[in-house]
HTML snippet that shows the backbone in 3Dmol.js (N, CA, C, O; Angstrom):
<script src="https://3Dmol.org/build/3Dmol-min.js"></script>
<div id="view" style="width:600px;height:400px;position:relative"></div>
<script>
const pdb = `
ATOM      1  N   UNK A   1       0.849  -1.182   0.000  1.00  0.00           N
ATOM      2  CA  UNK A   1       0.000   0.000   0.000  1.00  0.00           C
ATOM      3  C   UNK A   1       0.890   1.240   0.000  1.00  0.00           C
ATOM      4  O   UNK A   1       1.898   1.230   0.707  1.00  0.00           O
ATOM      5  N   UNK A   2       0.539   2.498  -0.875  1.00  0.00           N
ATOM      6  CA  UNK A   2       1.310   3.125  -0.694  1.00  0.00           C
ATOM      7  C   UNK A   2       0.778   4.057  -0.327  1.00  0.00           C
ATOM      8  O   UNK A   2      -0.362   4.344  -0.692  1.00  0.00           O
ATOM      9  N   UNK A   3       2.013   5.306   1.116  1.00  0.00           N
ATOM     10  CA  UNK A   3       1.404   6.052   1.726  1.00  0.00           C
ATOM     11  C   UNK A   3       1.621   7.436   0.985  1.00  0.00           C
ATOM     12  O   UNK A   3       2.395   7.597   0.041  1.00  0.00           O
ATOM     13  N   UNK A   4       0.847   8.376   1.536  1.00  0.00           N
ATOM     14  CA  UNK A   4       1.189   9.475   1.116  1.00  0.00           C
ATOM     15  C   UNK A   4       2.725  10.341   1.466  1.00  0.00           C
ATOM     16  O   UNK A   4       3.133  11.264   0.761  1.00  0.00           O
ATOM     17  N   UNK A   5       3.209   9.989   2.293  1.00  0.00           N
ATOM     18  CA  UNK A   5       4.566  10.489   2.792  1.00  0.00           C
ATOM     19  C   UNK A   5       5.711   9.735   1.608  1.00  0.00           C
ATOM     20  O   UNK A   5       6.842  10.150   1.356  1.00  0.00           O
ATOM     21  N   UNK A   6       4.938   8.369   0.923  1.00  0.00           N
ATOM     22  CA  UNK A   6       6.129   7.936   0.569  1.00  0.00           C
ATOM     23  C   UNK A   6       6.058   8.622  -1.459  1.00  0.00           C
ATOM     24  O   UNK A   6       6.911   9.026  -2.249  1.00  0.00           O
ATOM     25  N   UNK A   7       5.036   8.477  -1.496  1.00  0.00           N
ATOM     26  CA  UNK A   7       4.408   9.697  -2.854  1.00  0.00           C
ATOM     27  C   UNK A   7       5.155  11.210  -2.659  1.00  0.00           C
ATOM     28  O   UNK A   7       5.781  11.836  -3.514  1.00  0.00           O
ATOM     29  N   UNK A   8       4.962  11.475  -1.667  1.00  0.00           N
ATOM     30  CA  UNK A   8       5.826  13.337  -1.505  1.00  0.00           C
ATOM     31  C   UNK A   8       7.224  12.622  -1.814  1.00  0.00           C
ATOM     32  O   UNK A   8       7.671  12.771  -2.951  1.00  0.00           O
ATOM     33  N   UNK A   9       7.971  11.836  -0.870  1.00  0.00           N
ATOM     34  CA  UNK A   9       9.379  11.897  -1.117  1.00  0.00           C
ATOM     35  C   UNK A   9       9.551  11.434  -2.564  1.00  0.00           C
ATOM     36  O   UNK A   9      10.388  12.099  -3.174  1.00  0.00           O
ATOM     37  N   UNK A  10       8.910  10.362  -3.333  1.00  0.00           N
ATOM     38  CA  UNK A  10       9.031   9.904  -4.428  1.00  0.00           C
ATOM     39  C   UNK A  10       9.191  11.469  -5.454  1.00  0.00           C
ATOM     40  O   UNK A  10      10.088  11.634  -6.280  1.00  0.00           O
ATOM     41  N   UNK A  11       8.396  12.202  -5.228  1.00  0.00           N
ATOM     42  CA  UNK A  11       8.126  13.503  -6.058  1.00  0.00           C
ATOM     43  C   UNK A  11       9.274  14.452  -5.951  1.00  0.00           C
ATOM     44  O   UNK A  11       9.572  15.201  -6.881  1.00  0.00           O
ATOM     45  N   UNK A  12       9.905  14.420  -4.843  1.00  0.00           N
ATOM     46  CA  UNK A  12      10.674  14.871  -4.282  1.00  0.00           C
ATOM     47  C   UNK A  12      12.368  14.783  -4.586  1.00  0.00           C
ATOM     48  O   UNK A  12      13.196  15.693  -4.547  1.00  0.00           O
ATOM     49  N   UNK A  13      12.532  13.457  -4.874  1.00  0.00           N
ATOM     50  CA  UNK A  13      13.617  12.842  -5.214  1.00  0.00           C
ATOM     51  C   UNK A  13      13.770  12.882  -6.770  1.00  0.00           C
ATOM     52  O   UNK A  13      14.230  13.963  -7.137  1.00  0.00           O
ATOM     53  N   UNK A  14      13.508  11.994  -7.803  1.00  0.00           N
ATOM     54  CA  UNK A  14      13.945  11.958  -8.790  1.00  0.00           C
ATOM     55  C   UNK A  14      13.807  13.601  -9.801  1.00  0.00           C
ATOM     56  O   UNK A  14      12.936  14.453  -9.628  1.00  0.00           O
ATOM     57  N   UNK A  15      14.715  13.643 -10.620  1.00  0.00           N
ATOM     58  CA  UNK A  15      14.173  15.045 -11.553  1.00  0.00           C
ATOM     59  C   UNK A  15      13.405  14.955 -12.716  1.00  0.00           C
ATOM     60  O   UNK A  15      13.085  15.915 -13.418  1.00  0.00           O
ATOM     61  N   UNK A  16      13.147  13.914 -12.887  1.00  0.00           N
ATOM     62  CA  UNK A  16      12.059  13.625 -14.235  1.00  0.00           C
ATOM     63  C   UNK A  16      11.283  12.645 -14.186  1.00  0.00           C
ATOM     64  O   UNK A  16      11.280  12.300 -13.004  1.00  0.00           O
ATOM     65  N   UNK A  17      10.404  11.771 -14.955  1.00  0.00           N
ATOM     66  CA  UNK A  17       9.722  10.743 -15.514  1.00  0.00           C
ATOM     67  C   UNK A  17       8.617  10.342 -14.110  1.00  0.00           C
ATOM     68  O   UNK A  17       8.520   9.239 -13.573  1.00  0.00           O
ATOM     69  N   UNK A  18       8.113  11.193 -13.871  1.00  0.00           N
ATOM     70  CA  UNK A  18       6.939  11.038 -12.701  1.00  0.00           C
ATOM     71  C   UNK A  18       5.931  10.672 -13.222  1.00  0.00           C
ATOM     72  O   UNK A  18       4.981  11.318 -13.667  1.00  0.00           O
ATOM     73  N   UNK A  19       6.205   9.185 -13.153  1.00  0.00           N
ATOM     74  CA  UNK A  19       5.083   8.588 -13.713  1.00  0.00           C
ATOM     75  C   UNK A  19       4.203   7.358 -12.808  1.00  0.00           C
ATOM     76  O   UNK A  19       4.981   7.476 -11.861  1.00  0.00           O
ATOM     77  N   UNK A  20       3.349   6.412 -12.378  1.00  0.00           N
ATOM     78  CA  UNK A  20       2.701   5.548 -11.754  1.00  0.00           C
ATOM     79  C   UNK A  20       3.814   4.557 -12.296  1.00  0.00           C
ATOM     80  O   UNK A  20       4.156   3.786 -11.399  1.00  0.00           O
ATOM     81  N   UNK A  21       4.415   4.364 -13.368  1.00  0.00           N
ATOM     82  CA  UNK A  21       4.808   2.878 -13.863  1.00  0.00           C
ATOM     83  C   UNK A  21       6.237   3.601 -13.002  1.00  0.00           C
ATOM     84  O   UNK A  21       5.930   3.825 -11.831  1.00  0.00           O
ATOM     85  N   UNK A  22       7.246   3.879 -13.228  1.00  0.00           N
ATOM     86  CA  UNK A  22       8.372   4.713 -12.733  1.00  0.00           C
ATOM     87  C   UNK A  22       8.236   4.325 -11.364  1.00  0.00           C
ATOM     88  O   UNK A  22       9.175   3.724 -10.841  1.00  0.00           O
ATOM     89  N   UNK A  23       7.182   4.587 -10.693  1.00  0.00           N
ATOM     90  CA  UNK A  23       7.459   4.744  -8.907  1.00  0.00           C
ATOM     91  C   UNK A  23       6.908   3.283  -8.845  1.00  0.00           C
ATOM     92  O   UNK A  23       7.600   2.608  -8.083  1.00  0.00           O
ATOM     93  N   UNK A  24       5.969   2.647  -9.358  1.00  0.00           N
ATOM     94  CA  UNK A  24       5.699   1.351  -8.971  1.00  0.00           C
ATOM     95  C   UNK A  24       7.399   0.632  -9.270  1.00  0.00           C
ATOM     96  O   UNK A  24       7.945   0.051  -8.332  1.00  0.00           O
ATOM     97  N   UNK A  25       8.034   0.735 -10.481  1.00  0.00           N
ATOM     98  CA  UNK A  25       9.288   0.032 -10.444  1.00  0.00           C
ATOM     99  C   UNK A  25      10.223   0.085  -9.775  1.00  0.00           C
ATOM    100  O   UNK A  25      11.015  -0.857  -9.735  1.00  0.00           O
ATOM    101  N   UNK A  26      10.377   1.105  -9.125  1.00  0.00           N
ATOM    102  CA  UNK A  26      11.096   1.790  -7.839  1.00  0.00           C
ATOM    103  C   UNK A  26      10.943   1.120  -6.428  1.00  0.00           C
ATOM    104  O   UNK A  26      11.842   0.881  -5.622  1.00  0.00           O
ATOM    105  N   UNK A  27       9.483   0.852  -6.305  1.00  0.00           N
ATOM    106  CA  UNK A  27       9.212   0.178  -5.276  1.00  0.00           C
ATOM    107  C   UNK A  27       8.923  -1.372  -4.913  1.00  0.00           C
ATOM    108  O   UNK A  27       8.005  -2.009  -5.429  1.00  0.00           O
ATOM    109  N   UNK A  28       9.494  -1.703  -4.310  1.00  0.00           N
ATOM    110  CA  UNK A  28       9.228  -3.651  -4.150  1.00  0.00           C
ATOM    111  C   UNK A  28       7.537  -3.289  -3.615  1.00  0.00           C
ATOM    112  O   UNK A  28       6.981  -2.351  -3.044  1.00  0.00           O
ATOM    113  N   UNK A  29       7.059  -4.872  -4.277  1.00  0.00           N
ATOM    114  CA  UNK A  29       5.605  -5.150  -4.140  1.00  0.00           C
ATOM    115  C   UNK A  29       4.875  -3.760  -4.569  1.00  0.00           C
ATOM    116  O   UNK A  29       3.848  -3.638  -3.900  1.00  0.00           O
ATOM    117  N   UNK A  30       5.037  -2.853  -5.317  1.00  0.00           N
ATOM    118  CA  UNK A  30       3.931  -2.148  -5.712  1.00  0.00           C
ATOM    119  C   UNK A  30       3.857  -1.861  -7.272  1.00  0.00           C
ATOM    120  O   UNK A  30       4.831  -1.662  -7.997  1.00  0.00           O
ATOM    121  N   UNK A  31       2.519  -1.875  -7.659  1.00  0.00           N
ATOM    122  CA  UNK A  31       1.959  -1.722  -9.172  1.00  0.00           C
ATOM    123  C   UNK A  31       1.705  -0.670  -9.976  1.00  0.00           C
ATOM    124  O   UNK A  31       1.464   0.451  -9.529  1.00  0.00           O
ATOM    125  N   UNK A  32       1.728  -0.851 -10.761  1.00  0.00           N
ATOM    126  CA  UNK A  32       1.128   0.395 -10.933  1.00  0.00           C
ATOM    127  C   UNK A  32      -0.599   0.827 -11.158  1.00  0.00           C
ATOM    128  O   UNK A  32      -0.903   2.019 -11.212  1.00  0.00           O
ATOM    129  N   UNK A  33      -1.420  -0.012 -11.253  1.00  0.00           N
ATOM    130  CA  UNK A  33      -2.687   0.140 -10.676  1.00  0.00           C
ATOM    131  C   UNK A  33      -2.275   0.522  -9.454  1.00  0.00           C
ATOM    132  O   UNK A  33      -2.249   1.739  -9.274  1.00  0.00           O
ATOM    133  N   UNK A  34      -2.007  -0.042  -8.728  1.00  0.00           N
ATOM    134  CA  UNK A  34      -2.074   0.298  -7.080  1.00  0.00           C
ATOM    135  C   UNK A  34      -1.690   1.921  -6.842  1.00  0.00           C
ATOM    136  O   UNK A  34      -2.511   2.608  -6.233  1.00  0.00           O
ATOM    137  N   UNK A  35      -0.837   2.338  -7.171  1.00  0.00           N
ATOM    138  CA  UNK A  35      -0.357   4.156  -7.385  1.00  0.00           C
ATOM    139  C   UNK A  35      -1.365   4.633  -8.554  1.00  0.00           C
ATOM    140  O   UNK A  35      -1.263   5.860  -8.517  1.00  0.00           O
ATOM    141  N   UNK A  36      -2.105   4.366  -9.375  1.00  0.00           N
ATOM    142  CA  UNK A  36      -2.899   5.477  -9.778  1.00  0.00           C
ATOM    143  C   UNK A  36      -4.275   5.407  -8.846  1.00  0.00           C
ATOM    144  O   UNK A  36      -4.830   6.463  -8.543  1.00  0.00           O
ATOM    145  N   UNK A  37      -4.809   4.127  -8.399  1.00  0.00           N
ATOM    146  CA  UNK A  37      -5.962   3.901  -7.184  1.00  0.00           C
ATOM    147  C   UNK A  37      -5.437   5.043  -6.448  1.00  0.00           C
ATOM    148  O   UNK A  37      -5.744   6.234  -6.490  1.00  0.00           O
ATOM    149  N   UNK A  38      -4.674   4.478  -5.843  1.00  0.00           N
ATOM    150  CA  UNK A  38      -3.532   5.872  -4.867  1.00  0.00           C
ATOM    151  C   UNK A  38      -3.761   7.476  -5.134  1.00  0.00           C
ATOM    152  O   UNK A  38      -3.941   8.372  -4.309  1.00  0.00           O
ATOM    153  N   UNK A  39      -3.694   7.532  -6.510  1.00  0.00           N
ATOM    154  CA  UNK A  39      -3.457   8.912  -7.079  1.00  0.00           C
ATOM    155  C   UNK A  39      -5.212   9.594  -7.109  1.00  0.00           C
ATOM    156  O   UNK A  39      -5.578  10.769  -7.106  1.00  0.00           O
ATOM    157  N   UNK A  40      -6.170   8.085  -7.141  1.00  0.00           N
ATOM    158  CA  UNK A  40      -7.848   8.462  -7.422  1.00  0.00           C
ATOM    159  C   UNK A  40      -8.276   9.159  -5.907  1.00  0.00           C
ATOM    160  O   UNK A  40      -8.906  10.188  -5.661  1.00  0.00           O
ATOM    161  N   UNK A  41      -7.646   8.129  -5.000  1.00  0.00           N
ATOM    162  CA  UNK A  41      -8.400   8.218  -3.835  1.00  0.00           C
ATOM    163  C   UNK A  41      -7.951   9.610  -2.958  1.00  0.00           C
ATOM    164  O   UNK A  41      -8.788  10.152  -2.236  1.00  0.00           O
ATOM    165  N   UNK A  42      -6.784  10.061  -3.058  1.00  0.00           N
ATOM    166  CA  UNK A  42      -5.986  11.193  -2.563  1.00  0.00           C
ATOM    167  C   UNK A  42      -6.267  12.636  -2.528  1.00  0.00           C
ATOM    168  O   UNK A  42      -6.482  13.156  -3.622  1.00  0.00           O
ATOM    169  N   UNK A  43      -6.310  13.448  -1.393  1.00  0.00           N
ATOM    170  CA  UNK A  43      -6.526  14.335  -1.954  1.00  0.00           C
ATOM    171  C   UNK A  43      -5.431  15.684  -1.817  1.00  0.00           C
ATOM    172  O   UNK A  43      -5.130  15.921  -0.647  1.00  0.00           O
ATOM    173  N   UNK A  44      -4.897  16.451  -2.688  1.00  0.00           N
ATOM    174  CA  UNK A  44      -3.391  16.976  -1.882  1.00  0.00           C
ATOM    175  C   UNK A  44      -3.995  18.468  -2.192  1.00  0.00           C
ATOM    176  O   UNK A  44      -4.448  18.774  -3.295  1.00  0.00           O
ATOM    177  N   UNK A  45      -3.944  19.292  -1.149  1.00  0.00           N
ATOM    178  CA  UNK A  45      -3.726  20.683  -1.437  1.00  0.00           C
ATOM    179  C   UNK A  45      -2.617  21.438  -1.291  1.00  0.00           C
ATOM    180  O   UNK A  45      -1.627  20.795  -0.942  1.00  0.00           O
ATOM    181  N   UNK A  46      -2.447  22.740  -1.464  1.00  0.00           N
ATOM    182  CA  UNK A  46      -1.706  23.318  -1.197  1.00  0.00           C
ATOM    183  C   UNK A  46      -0.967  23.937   0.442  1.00  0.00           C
ATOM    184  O   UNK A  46      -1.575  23.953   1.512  1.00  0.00           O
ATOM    185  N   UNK A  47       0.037  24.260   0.283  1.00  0.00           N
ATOM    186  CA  UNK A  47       0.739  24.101   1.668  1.00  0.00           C
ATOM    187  C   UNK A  47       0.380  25.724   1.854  1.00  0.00           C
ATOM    188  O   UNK A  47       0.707  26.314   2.884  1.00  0.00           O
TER     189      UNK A  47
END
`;
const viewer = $3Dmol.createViewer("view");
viewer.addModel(pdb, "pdb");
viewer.setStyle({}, {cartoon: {color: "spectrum"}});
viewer.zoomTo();
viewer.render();
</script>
């Protein structure tokens, strides 16, 4: 499952290709269905 803390640092870290397939390959056990569900259910505003 992926959390939202680990989505900020993901965003955070690399300088390009921010993509669901990209961070699912990055991460052991996660999909990339699973990060765009992630991306449906979320809600981020501004700081």
């Amino acid at each position: 499952m992926l959390q939202k803390k680990d989505y900020i640092k993901y965003l955070l870290s690399p300088p390009f290709d921010y993509t669901c397939t990209n961070l699912a390959d990055h991460k052991p056990n996660l999909y990339h269905d699973s990060v765009s569900g992630f991306l449906r259910r979320e809600r981020f505003t501004p700081s």
